[in-house]
C-alpha positions as CSV (number, residue, x, y, z in Angstrom):
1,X,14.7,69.2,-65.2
2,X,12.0,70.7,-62.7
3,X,14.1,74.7,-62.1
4,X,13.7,74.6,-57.9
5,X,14.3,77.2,-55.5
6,X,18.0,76.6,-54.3
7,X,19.4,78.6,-51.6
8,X,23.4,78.3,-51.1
9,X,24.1,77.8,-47.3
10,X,26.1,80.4,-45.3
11,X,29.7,80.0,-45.8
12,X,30.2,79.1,-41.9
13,X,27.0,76.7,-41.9
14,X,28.2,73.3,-40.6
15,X,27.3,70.7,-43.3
16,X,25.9,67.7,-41.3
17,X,27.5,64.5,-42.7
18,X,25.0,61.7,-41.7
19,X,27.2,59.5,-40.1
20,X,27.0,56.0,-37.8
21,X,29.1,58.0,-34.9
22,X,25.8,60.5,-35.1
23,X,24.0,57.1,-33.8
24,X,26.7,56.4,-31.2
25,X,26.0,59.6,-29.2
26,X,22.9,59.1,-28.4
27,X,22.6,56.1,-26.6
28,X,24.4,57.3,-23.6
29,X,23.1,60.8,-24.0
30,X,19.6,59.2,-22.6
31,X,21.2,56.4,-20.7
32,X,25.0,56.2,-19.2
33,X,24.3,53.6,-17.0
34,X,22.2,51.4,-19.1
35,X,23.8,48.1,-19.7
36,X,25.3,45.5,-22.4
37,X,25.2,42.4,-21.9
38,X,27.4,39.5,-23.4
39,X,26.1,35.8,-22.2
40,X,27.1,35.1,-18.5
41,X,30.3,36.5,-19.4
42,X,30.5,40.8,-20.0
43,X,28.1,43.4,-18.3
44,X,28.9,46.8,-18.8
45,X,27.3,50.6,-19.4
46,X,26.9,52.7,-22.3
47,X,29.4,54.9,-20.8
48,X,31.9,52.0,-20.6
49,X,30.6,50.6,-24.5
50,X,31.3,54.4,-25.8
51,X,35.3,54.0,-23.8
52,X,35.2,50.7,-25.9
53,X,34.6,51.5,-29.1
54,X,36.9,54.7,-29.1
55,X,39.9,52.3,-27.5
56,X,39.2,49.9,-30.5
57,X,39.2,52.6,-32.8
58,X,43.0,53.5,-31.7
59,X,43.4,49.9,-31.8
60,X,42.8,49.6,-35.2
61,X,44.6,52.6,-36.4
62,X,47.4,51.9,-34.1
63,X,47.7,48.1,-36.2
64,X,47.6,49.8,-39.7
65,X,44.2,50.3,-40.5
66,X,43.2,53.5,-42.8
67,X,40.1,54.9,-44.2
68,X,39.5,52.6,-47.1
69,X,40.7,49.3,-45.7
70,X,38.2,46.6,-46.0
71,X,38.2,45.3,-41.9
72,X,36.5,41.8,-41.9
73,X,35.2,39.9,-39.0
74,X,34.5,36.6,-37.5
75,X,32.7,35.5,-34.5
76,X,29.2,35.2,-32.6
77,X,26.7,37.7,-31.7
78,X,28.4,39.7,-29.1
79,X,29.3,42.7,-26.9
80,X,32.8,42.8,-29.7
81,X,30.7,42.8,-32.5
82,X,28.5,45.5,-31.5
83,X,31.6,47.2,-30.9
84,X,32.9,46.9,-34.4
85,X,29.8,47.6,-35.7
86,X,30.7,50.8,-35.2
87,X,34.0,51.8,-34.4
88,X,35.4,50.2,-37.6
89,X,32.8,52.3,-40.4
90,X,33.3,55.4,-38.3
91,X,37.4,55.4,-38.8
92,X,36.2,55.4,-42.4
93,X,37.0,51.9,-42.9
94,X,34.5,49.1,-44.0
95,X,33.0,46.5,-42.1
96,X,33.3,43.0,-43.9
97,X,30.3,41.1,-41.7
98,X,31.7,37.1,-42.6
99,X,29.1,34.7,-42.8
100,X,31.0,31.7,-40.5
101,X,28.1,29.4,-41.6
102,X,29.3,29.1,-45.2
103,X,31.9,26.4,-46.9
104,X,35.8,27.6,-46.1
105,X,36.0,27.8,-49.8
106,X,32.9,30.2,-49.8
107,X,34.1,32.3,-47.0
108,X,38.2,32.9,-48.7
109,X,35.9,33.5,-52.0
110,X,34.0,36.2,-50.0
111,X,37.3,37.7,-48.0
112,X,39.4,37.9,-51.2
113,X,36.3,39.5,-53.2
114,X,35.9,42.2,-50.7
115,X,39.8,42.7,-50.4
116,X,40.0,42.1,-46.8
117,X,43.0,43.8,-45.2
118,X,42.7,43.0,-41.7
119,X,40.5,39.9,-40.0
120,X,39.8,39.6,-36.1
121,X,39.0,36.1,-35.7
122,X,37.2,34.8,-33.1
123,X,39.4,31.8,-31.5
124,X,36.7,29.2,-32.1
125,X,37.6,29.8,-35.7
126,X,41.3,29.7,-35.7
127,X,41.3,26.1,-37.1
128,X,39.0,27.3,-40.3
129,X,40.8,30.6,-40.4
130,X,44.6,28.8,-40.4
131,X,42.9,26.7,-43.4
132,X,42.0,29.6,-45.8
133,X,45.2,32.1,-44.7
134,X,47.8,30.8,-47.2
135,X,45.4,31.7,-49.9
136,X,44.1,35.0,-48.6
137,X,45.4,37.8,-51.3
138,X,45.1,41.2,-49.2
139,X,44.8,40.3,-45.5
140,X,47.9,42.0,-43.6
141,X,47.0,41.4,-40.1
142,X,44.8,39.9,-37.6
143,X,43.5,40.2,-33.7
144,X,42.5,37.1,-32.2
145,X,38.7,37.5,-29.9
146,X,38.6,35.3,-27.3
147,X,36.0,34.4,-24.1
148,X,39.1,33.2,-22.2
149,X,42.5,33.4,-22.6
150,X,44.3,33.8,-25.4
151,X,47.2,31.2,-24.8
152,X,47.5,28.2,-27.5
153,X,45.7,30.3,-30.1
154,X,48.3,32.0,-32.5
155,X,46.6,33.2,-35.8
156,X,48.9,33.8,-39.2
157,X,49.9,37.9,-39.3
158,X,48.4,37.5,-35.4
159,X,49.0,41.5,-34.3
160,X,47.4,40.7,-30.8
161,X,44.4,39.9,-28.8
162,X,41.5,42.0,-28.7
163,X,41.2,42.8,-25.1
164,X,45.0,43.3,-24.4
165,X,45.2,45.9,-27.8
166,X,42.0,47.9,-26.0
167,X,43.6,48.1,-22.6
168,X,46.6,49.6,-24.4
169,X,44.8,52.0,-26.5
170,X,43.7,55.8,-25.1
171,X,39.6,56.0,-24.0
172,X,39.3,58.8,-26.3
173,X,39.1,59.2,-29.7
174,X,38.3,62.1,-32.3
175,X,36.1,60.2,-35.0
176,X,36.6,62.6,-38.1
177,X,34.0,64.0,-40.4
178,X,33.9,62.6,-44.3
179,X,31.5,61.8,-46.8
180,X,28.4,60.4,-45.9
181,X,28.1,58.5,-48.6
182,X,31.5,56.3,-47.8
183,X,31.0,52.9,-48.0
184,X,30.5,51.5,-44.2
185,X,29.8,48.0,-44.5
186,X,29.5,44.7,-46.8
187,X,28.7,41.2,-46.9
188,X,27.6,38.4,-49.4
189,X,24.1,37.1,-50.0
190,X,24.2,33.1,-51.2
191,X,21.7,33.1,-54.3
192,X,20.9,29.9,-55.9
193,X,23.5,29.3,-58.0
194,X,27.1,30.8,-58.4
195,X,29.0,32.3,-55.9
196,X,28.2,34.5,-53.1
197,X,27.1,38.4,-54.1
198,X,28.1,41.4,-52.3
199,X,26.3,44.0,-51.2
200,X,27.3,46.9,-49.5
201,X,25.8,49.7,-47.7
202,X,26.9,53.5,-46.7
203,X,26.9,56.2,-44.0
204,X,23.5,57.9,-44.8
205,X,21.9,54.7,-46.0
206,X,22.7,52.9,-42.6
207,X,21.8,56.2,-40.9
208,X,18.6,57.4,-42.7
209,X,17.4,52.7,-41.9
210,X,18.0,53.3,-38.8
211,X,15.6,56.5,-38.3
212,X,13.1,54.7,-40.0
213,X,13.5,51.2,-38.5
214,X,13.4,53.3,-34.6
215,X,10.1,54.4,-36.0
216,X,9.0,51.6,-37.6
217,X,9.3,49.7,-34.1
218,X,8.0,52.5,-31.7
219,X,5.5,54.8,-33.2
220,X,2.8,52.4,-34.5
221,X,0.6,51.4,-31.2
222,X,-1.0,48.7,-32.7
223,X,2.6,46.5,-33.0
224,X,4.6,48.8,-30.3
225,X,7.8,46.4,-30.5
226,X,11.0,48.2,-29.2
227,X,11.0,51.4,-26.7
228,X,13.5,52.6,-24.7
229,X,12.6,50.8,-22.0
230,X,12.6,47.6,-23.3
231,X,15.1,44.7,-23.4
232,X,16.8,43.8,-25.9
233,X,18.4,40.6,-27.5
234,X,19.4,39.4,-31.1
235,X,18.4,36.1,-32.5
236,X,19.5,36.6,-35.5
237,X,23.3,36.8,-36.7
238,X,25.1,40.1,-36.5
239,X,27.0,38.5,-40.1
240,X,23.4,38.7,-41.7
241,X,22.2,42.0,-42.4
242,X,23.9,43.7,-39.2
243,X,21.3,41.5,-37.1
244,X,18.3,43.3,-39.8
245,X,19.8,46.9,-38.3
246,X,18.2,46.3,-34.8
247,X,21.5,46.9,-32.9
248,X,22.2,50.7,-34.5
249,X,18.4,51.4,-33.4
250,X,19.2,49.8,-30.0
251,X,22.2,51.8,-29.6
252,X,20.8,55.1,-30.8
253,X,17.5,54.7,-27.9
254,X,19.9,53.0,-25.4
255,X,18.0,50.5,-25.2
256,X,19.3,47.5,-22.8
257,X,20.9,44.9,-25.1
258,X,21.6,41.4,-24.2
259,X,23.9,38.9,-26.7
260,X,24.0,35.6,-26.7
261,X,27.1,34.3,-28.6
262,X,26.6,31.0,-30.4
263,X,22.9,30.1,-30.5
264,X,22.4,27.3,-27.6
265,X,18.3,27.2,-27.0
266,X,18.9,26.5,-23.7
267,X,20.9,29.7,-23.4
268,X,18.4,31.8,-25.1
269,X,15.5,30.2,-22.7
270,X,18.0,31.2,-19.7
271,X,18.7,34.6,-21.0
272,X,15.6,35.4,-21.8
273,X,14.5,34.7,-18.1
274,X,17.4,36.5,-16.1
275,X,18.1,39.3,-18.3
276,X,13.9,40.1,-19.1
277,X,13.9,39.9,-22.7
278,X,10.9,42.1,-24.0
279,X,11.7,42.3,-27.4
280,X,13.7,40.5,-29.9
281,X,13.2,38.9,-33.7
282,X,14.4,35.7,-35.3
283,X,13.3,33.4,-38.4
284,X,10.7,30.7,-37.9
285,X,13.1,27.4,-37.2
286,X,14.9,29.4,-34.6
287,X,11.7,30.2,-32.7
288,X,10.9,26.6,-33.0
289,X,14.1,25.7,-31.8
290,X,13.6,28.1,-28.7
291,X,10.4,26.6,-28.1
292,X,11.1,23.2,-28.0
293,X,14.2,23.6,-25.6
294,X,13.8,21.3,-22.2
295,X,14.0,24.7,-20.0
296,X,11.2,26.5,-21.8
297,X,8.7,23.3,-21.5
298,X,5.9,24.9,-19.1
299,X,7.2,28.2,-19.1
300,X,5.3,31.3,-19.8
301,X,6.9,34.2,-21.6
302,X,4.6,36.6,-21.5
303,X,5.6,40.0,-23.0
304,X,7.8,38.6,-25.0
305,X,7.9,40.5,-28.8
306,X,9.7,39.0,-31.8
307,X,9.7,40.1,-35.5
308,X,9.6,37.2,-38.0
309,X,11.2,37.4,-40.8
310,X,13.5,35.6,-43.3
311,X,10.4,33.2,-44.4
312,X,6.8,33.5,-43.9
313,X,5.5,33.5,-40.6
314,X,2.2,30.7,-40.5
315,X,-0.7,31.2,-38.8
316,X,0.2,27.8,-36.9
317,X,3.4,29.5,-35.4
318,X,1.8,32.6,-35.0
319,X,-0.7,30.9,-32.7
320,X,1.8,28.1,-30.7
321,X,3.9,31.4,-30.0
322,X,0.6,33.2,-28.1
323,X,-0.5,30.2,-26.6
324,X,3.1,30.3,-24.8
325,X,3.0,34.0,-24.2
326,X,4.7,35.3,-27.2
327,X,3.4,38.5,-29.6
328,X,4.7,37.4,-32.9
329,X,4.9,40.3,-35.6
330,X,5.5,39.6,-39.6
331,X,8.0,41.8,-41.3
332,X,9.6,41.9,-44.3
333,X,13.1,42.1,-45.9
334,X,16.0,40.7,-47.6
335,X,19.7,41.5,-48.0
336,X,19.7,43.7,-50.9
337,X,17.4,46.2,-48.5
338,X,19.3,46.5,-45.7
339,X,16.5,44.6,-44.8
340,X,13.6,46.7,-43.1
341,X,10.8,47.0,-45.8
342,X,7.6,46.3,-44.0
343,X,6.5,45.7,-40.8
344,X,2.3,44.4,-40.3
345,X,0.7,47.1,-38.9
346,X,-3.0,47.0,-37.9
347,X,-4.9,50.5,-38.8
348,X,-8.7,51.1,-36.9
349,X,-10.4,49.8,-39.6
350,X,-8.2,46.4,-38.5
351,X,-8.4,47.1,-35.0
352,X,-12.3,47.2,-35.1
353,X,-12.6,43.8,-36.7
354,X,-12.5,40.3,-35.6
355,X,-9.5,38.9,-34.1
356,X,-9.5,36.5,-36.8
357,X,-9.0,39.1,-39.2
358,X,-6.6,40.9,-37.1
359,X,-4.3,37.8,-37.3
360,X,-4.7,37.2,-40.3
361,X,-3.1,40.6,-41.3
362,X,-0.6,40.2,-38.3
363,X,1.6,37.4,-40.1
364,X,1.4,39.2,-43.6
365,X,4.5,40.5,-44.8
366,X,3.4,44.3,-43.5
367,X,2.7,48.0,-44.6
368,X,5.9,49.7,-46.2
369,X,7.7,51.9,-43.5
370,X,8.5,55.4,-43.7
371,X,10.3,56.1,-47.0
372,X,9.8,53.1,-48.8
373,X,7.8,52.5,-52.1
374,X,6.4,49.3,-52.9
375,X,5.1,48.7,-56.9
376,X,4.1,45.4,-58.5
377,X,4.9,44.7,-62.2
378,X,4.0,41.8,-64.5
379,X,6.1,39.4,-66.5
380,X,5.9,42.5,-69.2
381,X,7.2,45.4,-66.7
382,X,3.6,47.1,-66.2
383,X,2.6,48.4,-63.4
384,X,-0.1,46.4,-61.8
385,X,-2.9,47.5,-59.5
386,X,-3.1,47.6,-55.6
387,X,-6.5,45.6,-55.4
388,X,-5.2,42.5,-53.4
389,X,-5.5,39.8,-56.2
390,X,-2.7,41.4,-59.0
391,X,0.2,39.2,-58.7
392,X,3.3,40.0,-59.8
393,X,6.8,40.9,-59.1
394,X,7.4,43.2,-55.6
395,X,9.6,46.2,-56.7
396,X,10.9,48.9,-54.6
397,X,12.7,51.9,-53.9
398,X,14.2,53.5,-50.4
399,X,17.1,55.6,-49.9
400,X,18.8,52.6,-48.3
401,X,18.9,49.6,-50.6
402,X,22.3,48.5,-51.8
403,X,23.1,50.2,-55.3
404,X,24.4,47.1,-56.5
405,X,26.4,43.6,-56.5
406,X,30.2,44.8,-55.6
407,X,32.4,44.0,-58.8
408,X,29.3,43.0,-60.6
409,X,27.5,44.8,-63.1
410,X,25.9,42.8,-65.1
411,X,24.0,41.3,-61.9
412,X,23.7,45.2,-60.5
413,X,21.8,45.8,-63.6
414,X,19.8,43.0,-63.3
415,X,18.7,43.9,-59.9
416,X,18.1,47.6,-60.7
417,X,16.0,47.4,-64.3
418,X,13.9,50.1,-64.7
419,X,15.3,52.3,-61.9
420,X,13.1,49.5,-59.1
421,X,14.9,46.9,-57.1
422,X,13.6,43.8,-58.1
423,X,13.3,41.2,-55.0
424,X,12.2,38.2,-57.3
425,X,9.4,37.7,-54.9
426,X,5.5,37.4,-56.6
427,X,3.6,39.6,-54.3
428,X,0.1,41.6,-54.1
429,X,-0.8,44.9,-52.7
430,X,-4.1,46.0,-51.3
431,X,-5.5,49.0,-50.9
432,X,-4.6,49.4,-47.6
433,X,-0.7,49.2,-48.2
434,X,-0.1,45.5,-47.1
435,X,2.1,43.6,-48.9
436,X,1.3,40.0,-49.5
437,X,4.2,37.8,-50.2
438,X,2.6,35.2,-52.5
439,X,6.5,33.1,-53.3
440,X,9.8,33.3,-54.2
441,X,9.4,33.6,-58.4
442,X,11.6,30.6,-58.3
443,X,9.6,28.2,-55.9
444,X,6.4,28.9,-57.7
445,X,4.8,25.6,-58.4
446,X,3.0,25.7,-61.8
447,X,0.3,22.7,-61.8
448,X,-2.4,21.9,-64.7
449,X,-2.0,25.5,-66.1
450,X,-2.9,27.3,-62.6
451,X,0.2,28.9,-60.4
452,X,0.3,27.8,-56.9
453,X,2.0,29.4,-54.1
454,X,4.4,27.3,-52.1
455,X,4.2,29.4,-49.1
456,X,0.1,29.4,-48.6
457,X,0.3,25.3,-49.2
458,X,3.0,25.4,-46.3
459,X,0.5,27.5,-44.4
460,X,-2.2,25.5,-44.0
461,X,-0.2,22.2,-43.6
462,X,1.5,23.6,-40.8
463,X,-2.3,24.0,-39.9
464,X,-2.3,20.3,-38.8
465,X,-1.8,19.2,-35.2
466,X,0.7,16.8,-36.2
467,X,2.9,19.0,-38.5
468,X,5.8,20.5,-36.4
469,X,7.8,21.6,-40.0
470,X,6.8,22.2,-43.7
471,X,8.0,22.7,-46.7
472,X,6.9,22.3,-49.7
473,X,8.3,22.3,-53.6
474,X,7.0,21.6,-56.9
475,X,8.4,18.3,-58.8
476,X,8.4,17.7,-62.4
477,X,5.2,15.8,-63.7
478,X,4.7,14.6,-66.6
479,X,0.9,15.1,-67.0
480,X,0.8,18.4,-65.0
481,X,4.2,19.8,-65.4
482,X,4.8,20.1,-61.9
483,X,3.1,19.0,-58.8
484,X,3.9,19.6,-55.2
485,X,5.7,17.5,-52.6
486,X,5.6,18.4,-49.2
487,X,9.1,17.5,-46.5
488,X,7.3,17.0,-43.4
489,X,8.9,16.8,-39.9
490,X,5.9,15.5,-37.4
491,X,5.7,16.2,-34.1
492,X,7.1,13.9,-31.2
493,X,4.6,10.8,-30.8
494,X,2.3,12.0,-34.1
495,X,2.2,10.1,-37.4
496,X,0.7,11.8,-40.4
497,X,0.2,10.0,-44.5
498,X,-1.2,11.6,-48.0
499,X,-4.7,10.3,-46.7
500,X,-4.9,12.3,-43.6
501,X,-3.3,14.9,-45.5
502,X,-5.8,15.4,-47.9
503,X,-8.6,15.2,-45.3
504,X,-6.9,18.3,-43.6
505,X,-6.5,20.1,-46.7
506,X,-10.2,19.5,-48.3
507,X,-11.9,22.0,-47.0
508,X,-9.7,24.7,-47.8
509,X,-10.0,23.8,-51.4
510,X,-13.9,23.7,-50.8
511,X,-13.6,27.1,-49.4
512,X,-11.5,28.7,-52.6
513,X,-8.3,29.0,-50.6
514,X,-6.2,26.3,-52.7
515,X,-7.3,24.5,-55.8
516,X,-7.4,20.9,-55.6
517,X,-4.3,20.3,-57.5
518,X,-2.5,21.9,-54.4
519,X,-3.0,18.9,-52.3
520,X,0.2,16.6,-52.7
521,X,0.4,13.4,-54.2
522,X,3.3,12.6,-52.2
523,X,4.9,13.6,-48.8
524,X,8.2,12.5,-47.1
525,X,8.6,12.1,-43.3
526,X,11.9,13.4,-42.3
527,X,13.5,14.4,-39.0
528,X,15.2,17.3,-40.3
529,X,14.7,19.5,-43.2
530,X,17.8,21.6,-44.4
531,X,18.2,24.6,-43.9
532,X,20.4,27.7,-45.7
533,X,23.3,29.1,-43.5
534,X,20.8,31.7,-41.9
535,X,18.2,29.3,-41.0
536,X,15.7,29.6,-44.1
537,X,13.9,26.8,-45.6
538,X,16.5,25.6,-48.1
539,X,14.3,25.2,-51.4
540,X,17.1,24.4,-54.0
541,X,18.6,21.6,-51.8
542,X,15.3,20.2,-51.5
543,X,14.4,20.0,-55.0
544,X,17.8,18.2,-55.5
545,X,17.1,15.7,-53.1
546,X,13.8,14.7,-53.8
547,X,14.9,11.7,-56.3
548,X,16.5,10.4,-53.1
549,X,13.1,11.1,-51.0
550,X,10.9,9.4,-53.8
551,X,13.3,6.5,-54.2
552,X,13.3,5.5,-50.5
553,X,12.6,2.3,-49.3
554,X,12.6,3.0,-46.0
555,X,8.6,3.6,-45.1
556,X,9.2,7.4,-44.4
557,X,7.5,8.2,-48.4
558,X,3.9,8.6,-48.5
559,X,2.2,8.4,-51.4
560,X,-1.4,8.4,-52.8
């Protein structure tokens, strides 16, 4: 081992804990009188949030919770969640982030896995909740949340409601110092088969993502997203990936923040325009779904900023967004990485280019933020080189990515061979740092002997005027071994067949982009295409249903 230069600190010297009630502080050291916002509903200050989370810590002690206890929690983005977000990891307790979205039988998996003790339920979920209580191993108590009133509602173990237990609890409240690497908060990732993983994350990890995500989002000027005088809102669930780690960094700048509860484009479009959104981030269907609401039809929302992440953002959604106004930014993450990675950054030699170029690099997956390293390996484990054409698997390393599958260690293993985290995503990386997500290793379509990336061949459909939605998997074939077949949603009053298809997607093969083995044989036209609890495309239900696609009688199957 390298012999370093240590120096013991002065007995008296106050060892800084890195801590999420460090982030707390700050926010209404620069702005007391900043405000939270919760639908039409809740408006308060930073002075009022920091009263809040301190009467909810009592709260919670008060009701039996201790430093250990696994605190789970179930209900839409809001002014209570940011609240837990906090006060719950910084009484040294962990917060259990419940993915409502999933099956019931999921969700009591997930709450017996992670030993749930206590459960505040929001009262929209009482029904599911009541369903899944008798089987329940740890839970000892529960506080119902509620918009209105609390009458009718009465949960199993019910200890009260949420806003009654804060109005009895003291304002103050002396959140201790402990170890910074205490566990803080969990929740479970859906793979594609099995059940539900958990990851979990600590003090300094959450801390130390949060310093770099604030930087990430402020310090670049070419993709300035989030400053302190910007407003704020979530469009992506606080359950998934504590809304990608964008409320802490709100908090911390004291930053205005606006939540919208249960997703409602027409709530969102109305939102947006009262409170003056500047900055938020979202996956590609919700954007869409924003989009095509009745109340933003002719509506301009200029200065608006979103991150996309969760799939790849297209240069056809990149381009609807700016014709409406909107500044779209690519970024990259997933679960295991609690999720900030990379963010698209455009240096001068960018900047000095051609705005096609410029966009081009805008809705790649982005340059590694501070304290990330990105590798690629082949199928061997070798390290391959940064040149931009290399494909192979992203690996990475950041003091912040989840040290494993709770109560799993053959899948922790799995995850961490070689001392890299291994995303299962093919990737390149150029010389300039950008990372190129190529396709999930799984969804990797392998026609005539040549790989072919799902996500490009969604790219460039999504190219035509008529395509509103892609996506796109590879099918078995028995002269090719697989070829792709593309789920098509067209847009209102459009009609789109193989034919025209292939006339769109010709030239791209005649300019080297895709071979011609990447145009499909066979498209359906659907009005929907499903979706995973967190918006994403949903490639493993598609590949199941597309016997029933191909079987249809209907008209709505295309094929050449």
């Amino acid at each position: 081992m390298l012999q370093t230069r240590v120096i013991k600190p002065t007995e008296d010297a106050y060892r800084y804990p890195l801590l999420i009630k460090r982030l707390l502080l700050s926010g209404s050291r620069y702005e007391k009188t900043r405000e939270i916002v919760y639908r039409d509903r809740v408006r308060y200050s930073y002075a009022t949030f920091d009263e809040r989370v301190a009467r909810l810590a009592g709260a919670l002690e008060a009701a039996g919770v201790k430093a250990g206890d696994t605190v789970a929690v179930m209900d839409w983005d809001s002014h209570r969640y940011l609240e837990c977000m906090f006060a719950i990891p910084m009484i040294g307790a962990v917060l259990h982030t419940i993915n409502i979205r999933l099956s019931p039988e999921q969700i009591l998996y997930t709450m017996n896995h992670a030993e749930d003790r206590f459960v505040l339920v929001n009262r929209e979920f009482a029904a599911l909740y009541q369903g899944i209580a008798g089987q329940l191993n740890d839970v000892r108590g529960t506080i119902l949340l509620s918009d209105t009133d609390a009458e009718g509602v009465e949960l199993p173990g019910q200890l009260g409601e949420y806003e009654a237990l804060l109005a009895a609890a003291s304002p103050q409240y002396a959140f201790p110092d402990f170890d910074e690497d205490s566990v803080a908060t969990t929740f479970y990732t859906t793979g594609t088969t099995g059940n539900p993983k958990g990851v979990y994350f600590t003090h300094r990890q959450l801390v130390l993502h949060t310093l770099s995500l604030a930087s990430a989002l402020s310090a670049q000027d070419s993709t300035r997203l989030m400053g302190s005088g910007d407003v704020y809102m979530p469009i992506t669930p606080m359950f998934h990936v504590h809304a990608w780690g964008v409320p802490y960094a709100a908090t911390m700048l004291g930053v205005k923040q606006v939540y919208p509860g249960r997703y409602d484009p027409e709530l969102l479009v109305d939102l947006w325009r009262r409170e003056r959104v500047t900055f938020s981030h979202c996956v590609p269907t919700i954007l869409q779904m924003v989009l095509n609401a009745k109340g933003a039809q002719g509506l301009d929302f200029n200065g608006w900023k979103l991150i996309i992440g969760g799939s790849a953002l297209t240069r056809s959604l990149y381009e609807t967004a700016l014709a409406r106004g909107i500044q779209l930014t690519a970024a990259y993450g997933m679960s295991e990485t609690c999720p900030l990675i990379s963010v698209a950054h455009l240096n001068q030699n960018l900047l000095a280019g051609s705005e096609d170029e410029r966009v081009a690099y805008r809705i790649k997956a982005g340059v590694p933020v501070p304290l990330v390293e990105a590798a690629i390996l082949d199928d061997e484990g070798r390290f391959l080189p940064a040149d931009g054409e290399a494909q192979g698997e992203l690996v990475l390393r950041a003091p912040w990515l989840t040290q494993g599958y709770l109560g799993e260690p053959e899948k922790s293993a799995e995850l961490w061979r070689h001392g890299w985290l291994h995303t299962g995503d093919v990737a390149t990386l150029d010389d300039m740092g950008f990372i190129d997500i190529r396709d999930r290793i799984k969804d990797v379509i392998k026609t005539g002997g040549e790989w072919l990336s799902s996500l490009e061949l969604e790219d460039l459909i999504s190219r035509h005027p008529a395509v509103r939605e892609v996506a796109v998997v590879g099918v078995p074939d028995p002269q090719w071994g697989e070829r792709p077949f593309a789920l098509l949603v067209v847009r209102e009053g459009q009609s789109l067949d193989v034919k025209a298809l292939k006339a769109h997607l010709k030239p791209f093969v005649e300019q080297g982009h895709i071979n011609k083995w990447a145009i499909p044989t066979q498209i359906a036209l659907v009005t929907e295409i499903p979706k995973t609890s967190v918006g994403k495309l949903d490639k493993k239900r598609i590949r199941l249903e597309v016997p029933r696609w191909q079987g249809e009688e209907s008209g709505f199957l295309s094929t050449l």
